[in-house]
C-alpha positions as CSV (number, residue, x, y, z in Angstrom):
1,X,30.5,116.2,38.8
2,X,34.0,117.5,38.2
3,X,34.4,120.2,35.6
4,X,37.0,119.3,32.8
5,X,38.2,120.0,29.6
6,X,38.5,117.2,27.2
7,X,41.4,118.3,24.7
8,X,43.6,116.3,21.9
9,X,46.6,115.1,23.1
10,X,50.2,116.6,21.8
11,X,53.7,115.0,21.6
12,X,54.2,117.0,25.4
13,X,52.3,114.6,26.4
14,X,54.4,112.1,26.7
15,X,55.7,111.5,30.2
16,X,51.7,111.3,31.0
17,X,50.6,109.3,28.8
18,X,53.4,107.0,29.8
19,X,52.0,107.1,32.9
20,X,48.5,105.7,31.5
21,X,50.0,103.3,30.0
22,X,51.5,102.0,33.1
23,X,48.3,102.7,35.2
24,X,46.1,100.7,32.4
25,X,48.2,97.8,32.2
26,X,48.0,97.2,35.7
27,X,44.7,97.3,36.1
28,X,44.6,94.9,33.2
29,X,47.7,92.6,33.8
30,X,48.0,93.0,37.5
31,X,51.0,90.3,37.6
32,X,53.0,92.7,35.7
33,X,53.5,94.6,38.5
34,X,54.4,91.7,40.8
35,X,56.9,90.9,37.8
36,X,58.4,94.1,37.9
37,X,57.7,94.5,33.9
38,X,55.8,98.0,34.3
39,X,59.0,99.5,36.8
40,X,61.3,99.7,33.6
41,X,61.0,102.8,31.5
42,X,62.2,101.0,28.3
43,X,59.1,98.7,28.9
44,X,56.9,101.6,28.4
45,X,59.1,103.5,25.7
46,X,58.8,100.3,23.6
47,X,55.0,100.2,24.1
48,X,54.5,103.5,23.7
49,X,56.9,103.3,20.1
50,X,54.9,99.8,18.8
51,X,51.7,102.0,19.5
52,X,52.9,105.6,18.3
53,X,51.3,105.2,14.9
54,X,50.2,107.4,12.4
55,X,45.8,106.3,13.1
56,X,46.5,107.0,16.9
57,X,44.1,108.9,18.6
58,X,44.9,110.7,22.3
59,X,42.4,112.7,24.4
60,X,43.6,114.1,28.1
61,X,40.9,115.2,30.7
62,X,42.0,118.2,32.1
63,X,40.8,119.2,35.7
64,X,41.9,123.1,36.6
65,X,44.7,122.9,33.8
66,X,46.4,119.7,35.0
67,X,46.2,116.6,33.1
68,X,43.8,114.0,34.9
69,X,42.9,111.3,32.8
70,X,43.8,110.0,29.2
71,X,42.7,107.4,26.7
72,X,45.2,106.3,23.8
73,X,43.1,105.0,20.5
74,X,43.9,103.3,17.4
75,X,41.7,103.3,14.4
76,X,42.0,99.3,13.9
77,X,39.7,96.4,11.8
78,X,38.4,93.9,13.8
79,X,40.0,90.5,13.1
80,X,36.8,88.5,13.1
81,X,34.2,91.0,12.7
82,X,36.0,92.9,10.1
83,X,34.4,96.3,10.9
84,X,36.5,99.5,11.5
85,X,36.9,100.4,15.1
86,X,38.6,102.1,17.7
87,X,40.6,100.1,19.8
88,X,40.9,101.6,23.2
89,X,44.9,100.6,23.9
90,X,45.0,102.5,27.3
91,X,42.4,104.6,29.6
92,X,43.7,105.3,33.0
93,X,42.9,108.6,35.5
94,X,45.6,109.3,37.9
95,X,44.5,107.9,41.6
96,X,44.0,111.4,43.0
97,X,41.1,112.3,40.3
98,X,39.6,109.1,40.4
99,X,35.4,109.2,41.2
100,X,35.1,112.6,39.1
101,X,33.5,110.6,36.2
102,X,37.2,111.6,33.7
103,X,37.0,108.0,32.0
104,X,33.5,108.0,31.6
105,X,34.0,111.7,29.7
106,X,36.5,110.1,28.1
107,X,35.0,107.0,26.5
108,X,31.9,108.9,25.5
109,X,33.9,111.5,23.8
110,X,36.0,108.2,22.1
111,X,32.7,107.2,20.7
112,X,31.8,110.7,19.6
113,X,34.7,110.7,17.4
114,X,35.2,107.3,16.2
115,X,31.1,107.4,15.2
116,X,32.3,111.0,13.7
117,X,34.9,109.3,11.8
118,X,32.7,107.1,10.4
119,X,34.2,103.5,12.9
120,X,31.4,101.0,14.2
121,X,32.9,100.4,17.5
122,X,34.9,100.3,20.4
123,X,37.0,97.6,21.5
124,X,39.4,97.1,24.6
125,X,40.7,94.8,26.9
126,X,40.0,94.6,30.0
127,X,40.7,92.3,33.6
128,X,36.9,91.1,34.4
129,X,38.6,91.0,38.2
130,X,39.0,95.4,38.1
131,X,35.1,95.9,39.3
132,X,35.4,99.5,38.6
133,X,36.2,99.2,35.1
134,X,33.9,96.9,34.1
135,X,30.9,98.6,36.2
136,X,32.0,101.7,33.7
137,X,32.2,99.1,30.9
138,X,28.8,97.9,31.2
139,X,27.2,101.2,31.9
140,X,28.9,101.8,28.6
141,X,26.8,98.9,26.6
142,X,30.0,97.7,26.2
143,X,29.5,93.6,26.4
144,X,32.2,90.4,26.4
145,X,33.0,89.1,22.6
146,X,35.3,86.3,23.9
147,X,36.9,85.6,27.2
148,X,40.8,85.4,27.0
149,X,42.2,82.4,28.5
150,X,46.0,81.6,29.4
151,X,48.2,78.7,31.0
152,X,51.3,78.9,32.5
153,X,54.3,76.4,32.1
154,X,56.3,76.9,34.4
């Protein structure tokens, strides 16, 4: 197991967490990439503005001082459910620290504090075709509410 340090994230941050945001969308939406939607830094600036808010949670797994992995939180209701939650927006570990078990650390510590700040759950998205994630997921108890279907027009 790799040792880490799980710390808060700071506005320094930034240029990594943009980072996992693009890593985390492409595992999700891997047609982005193919669109070329993820290669545009205002793409990600916008993202990361919608998302910047004031109930926005940020952890970075740290491996020897260098950041490795992050997740990006929001507390959030859930629209059907109506229970207070922490909606994962992004979890990503950069390629080279991938295997050292930095998202699992992650998501527990994301439950730790949401279950600390008195939220009922956890809630992201995720592409059922990314096997790694989902094996993660599942080990997780994490289990499918709905399954998000789309059509193109054209």
């Amino acid at each position: 197991m790799s040792v880490h340090v799980i710390r808060e994230g700071r506005p320094s941050d930034r240029p990594f967490l943009l980072e996992v945001l693009k890593l985390s969308a492409i595992a999700s939406y891997p047609s982005l990439a193919a669109l070329g939607r993820l290669t545009l830094r205002e793409t990600l600036e916008t993202f990361y503005a919608e998302y910047d808010q004031r109930a926005k949670r940020v952890w970075i797994a740290e491996v020897e001082g260098a950041p490795a992995a992050g997740l990006w939180g929001l507390h959030a209701i859930h629209p059907v459910l109506e229970e207070p939650e922490l909606l994962v927006v992004a979890i990503a570990t950069l390629p080279e620290y991938r295997g050292r078990r930095l998202a699992r650390s992650l998501m527990d510590h994301a439950a730790h504090e949401a279950r600390a700040e008195g939220l009922r759950s956890l809630r992201l998205f995720a592409n059922p075709a990314n096997a790694v994630a989902m094996a993660l997921y599942r080990s997780l108890d994490f289990s499918a509410l709905t399954v998000e279907l789309r059509k193109a027009l054209g």
